[in-house]
C-alpha positions as CSV (number, residue, x, y, z in Angstrom):
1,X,81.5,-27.8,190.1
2,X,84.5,-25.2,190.4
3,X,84.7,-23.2,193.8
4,X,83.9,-20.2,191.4
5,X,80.6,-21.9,190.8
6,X,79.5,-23.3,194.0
7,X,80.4,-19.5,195.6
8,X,77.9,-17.6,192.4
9,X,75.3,-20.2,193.4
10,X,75.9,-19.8,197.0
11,X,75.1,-16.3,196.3
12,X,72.0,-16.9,194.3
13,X,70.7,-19.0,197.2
14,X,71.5,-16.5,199.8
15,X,69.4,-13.8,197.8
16,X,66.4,-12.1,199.4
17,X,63.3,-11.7,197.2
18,X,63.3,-8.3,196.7
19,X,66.8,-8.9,195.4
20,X,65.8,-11.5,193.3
21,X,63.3,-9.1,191.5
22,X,65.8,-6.4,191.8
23,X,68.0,-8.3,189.7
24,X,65.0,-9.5,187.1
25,X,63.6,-6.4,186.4
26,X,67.2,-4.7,185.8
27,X,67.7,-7.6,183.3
28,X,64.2,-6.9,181.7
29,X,65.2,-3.5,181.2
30,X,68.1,-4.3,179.5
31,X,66.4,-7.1,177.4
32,X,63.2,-4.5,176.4
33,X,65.7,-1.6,175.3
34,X,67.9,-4.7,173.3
35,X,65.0,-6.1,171.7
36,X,62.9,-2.9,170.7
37,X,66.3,-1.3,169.0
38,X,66.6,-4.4,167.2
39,X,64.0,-7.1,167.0
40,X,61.1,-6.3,164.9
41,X,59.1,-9.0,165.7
42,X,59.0,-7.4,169.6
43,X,59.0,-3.8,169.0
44,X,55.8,-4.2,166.7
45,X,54.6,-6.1,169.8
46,X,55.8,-3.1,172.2
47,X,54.9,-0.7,170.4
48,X,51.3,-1.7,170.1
49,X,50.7,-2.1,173.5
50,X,52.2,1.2,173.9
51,X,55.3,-0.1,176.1
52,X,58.3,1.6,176.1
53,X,61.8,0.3,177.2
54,X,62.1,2.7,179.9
55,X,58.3,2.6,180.4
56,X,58.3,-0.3,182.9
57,X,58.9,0.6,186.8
58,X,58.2,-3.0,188.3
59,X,57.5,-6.6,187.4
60,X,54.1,-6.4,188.2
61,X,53.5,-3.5,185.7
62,X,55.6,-5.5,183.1
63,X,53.2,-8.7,183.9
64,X,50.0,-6.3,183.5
65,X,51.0,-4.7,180.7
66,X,52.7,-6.9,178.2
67,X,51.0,-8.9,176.2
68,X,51.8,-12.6,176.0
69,X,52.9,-14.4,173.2
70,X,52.4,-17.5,172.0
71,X,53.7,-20.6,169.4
72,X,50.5,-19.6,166.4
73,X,52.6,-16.1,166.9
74,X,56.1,-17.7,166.1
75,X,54.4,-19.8,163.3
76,X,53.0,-16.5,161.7
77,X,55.8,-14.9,162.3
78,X,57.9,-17.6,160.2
79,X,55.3,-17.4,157.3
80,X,55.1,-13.7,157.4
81,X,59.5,-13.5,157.8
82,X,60.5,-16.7,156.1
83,X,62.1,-18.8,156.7
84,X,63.2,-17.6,160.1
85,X,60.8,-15.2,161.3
86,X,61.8,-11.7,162.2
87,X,61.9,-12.9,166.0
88,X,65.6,-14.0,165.6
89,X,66.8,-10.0,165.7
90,X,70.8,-11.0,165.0
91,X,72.5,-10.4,162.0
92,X,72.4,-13.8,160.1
93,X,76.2,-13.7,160.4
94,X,75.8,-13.6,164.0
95,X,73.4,-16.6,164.0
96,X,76.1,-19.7,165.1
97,X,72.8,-22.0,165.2
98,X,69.1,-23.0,164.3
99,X,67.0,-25.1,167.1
100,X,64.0,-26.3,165.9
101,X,60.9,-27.5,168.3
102,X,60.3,-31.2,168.3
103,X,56.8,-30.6,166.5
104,X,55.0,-33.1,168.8
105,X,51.7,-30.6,169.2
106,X,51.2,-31.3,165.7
107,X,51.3,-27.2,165.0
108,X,54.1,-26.7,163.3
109,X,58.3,-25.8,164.6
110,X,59.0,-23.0,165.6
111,X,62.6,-21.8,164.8
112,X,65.2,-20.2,167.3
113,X,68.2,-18.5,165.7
114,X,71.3,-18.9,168.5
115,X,74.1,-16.7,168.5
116,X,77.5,-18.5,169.8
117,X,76.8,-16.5,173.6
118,X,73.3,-18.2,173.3
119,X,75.1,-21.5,172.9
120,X,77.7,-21.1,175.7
121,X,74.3,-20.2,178.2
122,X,73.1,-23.5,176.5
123,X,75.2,-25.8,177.9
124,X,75.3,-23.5,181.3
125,X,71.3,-24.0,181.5
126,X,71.9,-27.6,180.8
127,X,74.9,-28.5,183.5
128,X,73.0,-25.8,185.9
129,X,70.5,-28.2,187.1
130,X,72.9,-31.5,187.2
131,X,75.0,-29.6,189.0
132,X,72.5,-28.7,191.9
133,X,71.6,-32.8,191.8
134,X,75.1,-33.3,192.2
135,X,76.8,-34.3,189.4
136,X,80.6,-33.5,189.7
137,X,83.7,-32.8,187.4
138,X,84.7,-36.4,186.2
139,X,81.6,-38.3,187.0
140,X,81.1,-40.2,184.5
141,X,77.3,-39.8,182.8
142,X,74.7,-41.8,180.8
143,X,72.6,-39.6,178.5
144,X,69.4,-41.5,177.1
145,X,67.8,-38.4,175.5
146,X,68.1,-38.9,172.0
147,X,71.2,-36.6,171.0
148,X,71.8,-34.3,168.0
149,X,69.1,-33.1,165.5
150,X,68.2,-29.3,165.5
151,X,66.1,-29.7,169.1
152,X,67.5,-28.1,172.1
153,X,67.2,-31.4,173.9
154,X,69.1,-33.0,171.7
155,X,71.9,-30.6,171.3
156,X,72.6,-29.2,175.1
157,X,72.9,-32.2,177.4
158,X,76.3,-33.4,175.5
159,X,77.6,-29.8,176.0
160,X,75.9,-29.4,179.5
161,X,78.5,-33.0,180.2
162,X,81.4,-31.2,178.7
163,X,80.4,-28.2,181.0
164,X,80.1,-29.9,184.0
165,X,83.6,-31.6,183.1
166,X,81.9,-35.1,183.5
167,X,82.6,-37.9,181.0
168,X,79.0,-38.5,178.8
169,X,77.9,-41.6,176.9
170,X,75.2,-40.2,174.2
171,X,73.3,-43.3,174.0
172,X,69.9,-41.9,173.3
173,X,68.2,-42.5,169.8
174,X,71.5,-44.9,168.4
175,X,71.5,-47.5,170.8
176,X,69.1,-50.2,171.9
177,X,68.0,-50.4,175.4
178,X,69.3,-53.7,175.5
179,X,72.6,-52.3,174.1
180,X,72.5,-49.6,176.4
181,X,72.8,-52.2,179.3
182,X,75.2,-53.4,178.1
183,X,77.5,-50.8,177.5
184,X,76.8,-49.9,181.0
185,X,78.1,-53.5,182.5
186,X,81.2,-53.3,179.4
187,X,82.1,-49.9,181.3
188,X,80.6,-50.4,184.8
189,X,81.5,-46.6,186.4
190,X,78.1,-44.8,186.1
191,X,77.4,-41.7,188.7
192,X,75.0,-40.5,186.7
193,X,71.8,-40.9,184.4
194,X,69.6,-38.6,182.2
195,X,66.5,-40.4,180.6
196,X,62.9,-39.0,179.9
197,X,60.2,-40.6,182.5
198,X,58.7,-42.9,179.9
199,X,62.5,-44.2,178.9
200,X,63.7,-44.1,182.6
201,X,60.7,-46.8,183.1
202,X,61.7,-48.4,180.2
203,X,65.2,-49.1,181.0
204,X,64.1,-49.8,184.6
205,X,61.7,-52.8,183.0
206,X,64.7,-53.8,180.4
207,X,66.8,-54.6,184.0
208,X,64.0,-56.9,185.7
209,X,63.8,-58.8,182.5
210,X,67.7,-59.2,182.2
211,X,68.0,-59.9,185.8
212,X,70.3,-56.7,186.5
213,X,70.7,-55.5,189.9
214,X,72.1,-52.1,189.7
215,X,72.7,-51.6,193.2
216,X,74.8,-54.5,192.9
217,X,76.7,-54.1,189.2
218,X,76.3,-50.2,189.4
219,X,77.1,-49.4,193.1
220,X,78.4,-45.9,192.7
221,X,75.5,-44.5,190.8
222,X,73.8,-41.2,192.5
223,X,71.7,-39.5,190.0
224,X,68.7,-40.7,187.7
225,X,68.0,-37.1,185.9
226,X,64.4,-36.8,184.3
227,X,62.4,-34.3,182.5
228,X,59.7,-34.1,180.5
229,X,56.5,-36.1,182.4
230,X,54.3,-36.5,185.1
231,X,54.6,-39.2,187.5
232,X,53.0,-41.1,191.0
233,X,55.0,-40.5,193.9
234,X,54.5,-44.4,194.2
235,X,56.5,-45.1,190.9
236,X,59.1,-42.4,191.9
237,X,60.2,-44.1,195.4
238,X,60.1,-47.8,193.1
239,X,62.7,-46.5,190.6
240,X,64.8,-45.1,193.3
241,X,64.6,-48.2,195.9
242,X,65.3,-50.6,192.1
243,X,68.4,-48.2,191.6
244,X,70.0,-47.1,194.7
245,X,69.7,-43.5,193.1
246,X,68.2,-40.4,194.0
247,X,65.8,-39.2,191.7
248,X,65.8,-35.8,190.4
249,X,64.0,-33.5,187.9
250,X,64.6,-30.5,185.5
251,X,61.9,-28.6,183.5
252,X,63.4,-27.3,180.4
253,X,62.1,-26.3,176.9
254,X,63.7,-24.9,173.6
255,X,62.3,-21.7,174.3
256,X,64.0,-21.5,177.3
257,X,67.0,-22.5,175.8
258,X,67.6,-25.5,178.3
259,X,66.8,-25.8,182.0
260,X,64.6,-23.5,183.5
261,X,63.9,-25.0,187.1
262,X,65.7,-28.0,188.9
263,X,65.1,-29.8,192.1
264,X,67.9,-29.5,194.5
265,X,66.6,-31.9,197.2
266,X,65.1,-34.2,194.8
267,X,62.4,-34.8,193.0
268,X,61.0,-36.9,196.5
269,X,61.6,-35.3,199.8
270,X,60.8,-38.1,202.4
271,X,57.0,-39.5,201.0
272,X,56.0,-36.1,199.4
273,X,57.0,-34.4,196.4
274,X,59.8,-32.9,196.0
275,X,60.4,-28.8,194.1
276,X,61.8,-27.9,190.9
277,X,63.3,-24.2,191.8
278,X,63.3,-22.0,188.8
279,X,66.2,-20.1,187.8
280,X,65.1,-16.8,188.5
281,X,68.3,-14.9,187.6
282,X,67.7,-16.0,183.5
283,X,64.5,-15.8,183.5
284,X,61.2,-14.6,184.5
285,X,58.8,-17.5,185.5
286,X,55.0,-16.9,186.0
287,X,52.6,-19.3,186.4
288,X,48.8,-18.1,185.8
289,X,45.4,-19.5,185.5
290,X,45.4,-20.2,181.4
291,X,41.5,-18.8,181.6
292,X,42.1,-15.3,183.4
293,X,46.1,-15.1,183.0
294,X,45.8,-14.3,186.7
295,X,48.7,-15.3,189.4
296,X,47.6,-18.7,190.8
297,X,47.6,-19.8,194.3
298,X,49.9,-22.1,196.8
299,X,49.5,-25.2,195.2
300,X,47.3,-24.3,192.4
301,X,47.9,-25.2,189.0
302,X,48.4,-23.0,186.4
303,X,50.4,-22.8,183.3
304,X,53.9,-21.4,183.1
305,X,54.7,-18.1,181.3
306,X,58.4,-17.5,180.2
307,X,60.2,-14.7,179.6
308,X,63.8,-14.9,178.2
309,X,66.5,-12.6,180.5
310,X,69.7,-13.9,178.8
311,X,69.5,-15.2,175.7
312,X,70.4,-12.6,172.2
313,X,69.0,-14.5,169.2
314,X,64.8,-15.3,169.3
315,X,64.3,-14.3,173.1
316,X,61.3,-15.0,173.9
317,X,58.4,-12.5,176.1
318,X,55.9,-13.5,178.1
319,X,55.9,-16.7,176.0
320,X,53.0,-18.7,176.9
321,X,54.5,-22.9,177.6
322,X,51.1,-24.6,177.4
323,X,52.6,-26.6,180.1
324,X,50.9,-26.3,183.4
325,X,52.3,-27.1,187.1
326,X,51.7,-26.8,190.6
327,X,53.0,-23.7,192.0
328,X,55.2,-23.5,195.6
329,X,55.6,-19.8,196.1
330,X,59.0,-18.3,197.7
331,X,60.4,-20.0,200.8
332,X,57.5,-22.4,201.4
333,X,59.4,-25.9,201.2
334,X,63.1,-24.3,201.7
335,X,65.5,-21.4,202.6
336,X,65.4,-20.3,198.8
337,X,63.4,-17.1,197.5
338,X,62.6,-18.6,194.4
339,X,59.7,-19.6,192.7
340,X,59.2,-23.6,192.7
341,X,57.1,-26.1,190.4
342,X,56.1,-29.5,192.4
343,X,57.8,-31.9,190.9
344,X,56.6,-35.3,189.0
345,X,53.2,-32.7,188.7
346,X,54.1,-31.5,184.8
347,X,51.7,-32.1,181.8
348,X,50.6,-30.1,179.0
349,X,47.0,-28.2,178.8
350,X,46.7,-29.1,175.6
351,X,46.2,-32.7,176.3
352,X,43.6,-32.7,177.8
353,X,40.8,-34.7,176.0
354,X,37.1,-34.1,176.6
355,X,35.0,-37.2,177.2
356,X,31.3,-37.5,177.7
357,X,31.6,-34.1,179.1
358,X,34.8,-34.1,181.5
359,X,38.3,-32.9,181.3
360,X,40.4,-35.6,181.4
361,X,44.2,-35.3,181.3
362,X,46.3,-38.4,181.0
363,X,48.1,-37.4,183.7
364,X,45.4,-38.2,186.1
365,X,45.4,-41.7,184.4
366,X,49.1,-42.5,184.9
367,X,48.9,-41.4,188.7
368,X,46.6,-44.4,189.3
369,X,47.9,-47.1,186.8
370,X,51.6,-46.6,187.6
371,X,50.7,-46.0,191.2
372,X,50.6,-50.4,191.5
373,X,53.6,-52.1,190.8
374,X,52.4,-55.0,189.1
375,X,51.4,-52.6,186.0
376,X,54.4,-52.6,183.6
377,X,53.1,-50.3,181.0
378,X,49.7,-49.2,179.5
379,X,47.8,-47.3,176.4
380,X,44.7,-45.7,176.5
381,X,42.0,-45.5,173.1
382,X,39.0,-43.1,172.8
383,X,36.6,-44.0,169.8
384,X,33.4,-44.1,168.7
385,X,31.1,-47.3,169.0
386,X,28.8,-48.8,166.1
387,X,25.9,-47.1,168.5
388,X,27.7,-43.4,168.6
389,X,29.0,-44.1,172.3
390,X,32.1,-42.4,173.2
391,X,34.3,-45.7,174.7
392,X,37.8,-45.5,176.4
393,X,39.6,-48.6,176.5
394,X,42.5,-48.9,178.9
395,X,45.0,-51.8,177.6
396,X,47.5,-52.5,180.3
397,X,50.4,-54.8,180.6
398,X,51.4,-56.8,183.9
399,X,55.1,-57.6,185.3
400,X,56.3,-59.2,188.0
401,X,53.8,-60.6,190.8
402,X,50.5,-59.7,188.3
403,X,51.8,-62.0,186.2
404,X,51.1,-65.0,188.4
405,X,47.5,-63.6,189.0
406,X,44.8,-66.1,188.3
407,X,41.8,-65.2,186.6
408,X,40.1,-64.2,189.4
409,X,43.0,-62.3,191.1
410,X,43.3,-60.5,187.9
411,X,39.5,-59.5,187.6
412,X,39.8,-58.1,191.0
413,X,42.7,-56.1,190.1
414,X,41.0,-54.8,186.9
415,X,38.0,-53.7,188.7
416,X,40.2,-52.0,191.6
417,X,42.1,-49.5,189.1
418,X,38.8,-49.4,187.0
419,X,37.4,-47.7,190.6
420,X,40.2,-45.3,190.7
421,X,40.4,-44.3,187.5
422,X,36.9,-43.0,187.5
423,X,37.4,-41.5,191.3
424,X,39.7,-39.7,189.5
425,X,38.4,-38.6,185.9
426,X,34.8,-39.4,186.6
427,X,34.7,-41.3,183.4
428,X,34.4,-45.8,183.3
429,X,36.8,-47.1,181.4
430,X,37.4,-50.8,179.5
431,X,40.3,-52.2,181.3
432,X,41.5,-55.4,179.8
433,X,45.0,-57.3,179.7
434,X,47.6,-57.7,177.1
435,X,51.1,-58.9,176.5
436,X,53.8,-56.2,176.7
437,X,54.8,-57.2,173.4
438,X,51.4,-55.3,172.2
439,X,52.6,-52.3,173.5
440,X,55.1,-49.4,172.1
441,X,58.3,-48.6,174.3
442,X,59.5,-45.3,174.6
443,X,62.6,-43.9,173.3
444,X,61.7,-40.2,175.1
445,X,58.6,-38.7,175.7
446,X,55.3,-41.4,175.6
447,X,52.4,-41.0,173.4
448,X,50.1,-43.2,175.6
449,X,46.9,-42.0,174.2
450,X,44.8,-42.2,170.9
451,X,41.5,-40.1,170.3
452,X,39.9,-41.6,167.8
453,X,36.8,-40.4,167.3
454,X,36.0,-37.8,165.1
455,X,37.3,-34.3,165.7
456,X,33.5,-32.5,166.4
457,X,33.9,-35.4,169.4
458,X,37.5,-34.5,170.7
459,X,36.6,-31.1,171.0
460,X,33.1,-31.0,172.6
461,X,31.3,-29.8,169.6
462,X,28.9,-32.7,169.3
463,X,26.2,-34.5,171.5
464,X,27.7,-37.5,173.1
């Protein structure tokens, strides 16, 4: 980081609240005139809800009167305006590049047209968040997020690096975790690693098995970077005590174009969770009950609502994430006026699966499976028995001292997490052993879970 940059941050950091929204709502001002002279996708949107650019006198009136917008509205928008939607509002000889979403909702990509400003604050909301974890001009960084493609994700880490002036390794999606190991001990100078939860775990289990000791081989390595997933604060103090690393986390999206919130302390302050800060001065961050779009409380969750404050081409409004947190308002964990997430709490509303009449997210499941170390990885099934019973079947694979368990030691241990995980979900649950062999590794984000019962089942519709 230059001492230009640490003295603009210092400044955001130093910023009261009210200065904070000062700044947002000058920026939203900006952004409504911008987009309503040229964006046809918003002003339709503006203009319906009778919302003029120079209509809106606070945030609070902005929040109560705009409408939110959400990814069936960027599909439509794409059918409607094809093939780009009308959303993009640049010339097409302004547009320098297309980002796609990774489709993993099963909806449908939605398309963000980038203009060549968009990709400079690309990179910038990419090395913004390594930079407050402490990553440095020439550290030297390991990037296990599967690079290229049309995604955000894989496009802006490389240029975050270049940012940042750090030296990057784009290992993810080409190289075998094996291979990646090796490369690391080939090259040995590593300050720095970015890897999805799921992979983190992964690489972290392809160690133990190769009898790598990074503290020892890897001794100047501060930062394991991760995005994307949920995780026990149990599993979080593991990886960091296996690694001699701090562990830090970064919400981003490719609606956001990057990072939108980082932790600075890291992602575990002492035994408790650590924040995520959002980046106030690009965007506007809400988090609100998904039900009554309302404000949630101090440690509520809610889902997070994004609006766009420097990005030209496809900005997005009051863009509802589908990705719901646990809010920490303004000053409650640190000197900082801005809004915080709690960390290793991220998941996704719409993953939520409904069994025999619960909610259950498999978030809730990972907090207590990954919460004992002896648990290397797991997958979950939902289906329909030969009697029309809604089963879940929990398949888990054992590392380490669980491997030694006799029968009876391992019975005990099935029954214990069996407890928990209905505590938990309020649902019983088939737990039952298998090799790790049996179960999928993950590249980036895990897809632990398979509903497969028919869909009047997954959705409630039909008597269970």
């Amino acid at each position: 980081m230059t001492v230009h940059q640490s003295r603009i941050l210092a400044e955001f950091e130093a910023m009261t609240r009210r200065e904070i929204e000062a700044l947002q709502l000058a920026k939203l001002k900006r952004l409504l005139e911008r987009v309503h002279a040229g964006n046809g996708f918003h002003r339709a949107r503006l203009d319906a809800a009778g919302i003029r650019p120079d209509g809106i006198g606070s945030l609070a009136e902005f929040s109560a009167r705009t409408p939110t917008m959400s990814k069936a509205d960027c599909l439509a928008d794409q059918e409607a305006h094809p093939p780009f939607g009308a959303r993009v509002g640049q010339p097409r000889e302004d547009v320098a590049l297309m980002n796609l979403t990774g489709g993993t909702s099963g909806q449908g990509q939605e398309i963000y047209g980038r203009t060549s400003r968009d990709i400079a604050m690309q990179g910038h909301l990419h090395y913004l968040p390594w930079a407050l974890a402490g990553l440095r001009r020439g550290d030297v960084a390991l990037n296990c997020v599967p690079a290229g493609g049309l995604t955000t994700g894989g496009w802006g880490p490389t240029e975050g690096f270049r940012v940042a002036g750090a030296t990057s390794y784009p290992v993810g999606g080409v190289m075998t975790t094996d291979a990646k190991i090796d490369l690391m001990r080939r090259f040995g100078e590593f300050h720095f690693i970015y890897a999805s939860t799921s992979y983190l775990n992964t690489l972290t289990e392809a160690c133990r098995r190769r009898g790598v000791d990074p503290r020892k081989e890897f001794p100047m390595l501060r930062t394991l970077y991760t995005a994307a997933e949920s995780y026990p604060i149990e599993w979080a103090l593991r990886i960091q005590a296996f690694w001699g690393a701090r562990l830090h986390e970064g919400y981003g999206s490719t609606q956001a174009a990057g990072f939108s919130a980082g932790s600075c302390e890291g992602a575990i302050e002492g035994d408790e969770r650590g924040v995520m800060y959002a980046f106030e001065w690009h965007n506007i961050f809400e988090i609100l009950d998904p039900e009554t779009m309302d404000p949630v409380g101090p440690g509520e969750e809610g889902e997070i609502v994004l609006t766009n404050l420097d990005v030209v081409g496809s900005p997005v409004i009051r863009f509802r994430t589908g990705d719901k947190a646990r809010y920490v308002p303004p000053g409650a964990r640190s000197k900082r006026a801005w809004t915080g997430i709690e960390a290793g709490t991220l998941g996704r509303i719409d993953d939520m699966m409904k069994i025999r009449g619960n909610n259950m997210w498999p978030s809730a499941v990972d907090s207590v499976i990954f919460r004992d170390e002896r648990i290397s990885e797991y997958a979950g099934r939902v289906y329909t028995s030969n009697e029309g019973k809604t089963c879940v079947e929990l398949r888990l694979a054992l590392r380490g001292e669980g491997l030694e368990l006799n029968a009876a030691e391992r019975a005990a241990l099935l029954a214990k997490l069996a407890g928990e995980v209905k505590q938990k979900t309020n649902i019983n649950m088939d737990l039952v052993v298998v090799d790790r062999s049996a179960l999928p590794t993950y590249d980036y984000k895990s897809r632990r879970w398979k509903d497969e019962r028919a869909e009047g089942y997954r959705t409630g519709a039909a008597t269970q």
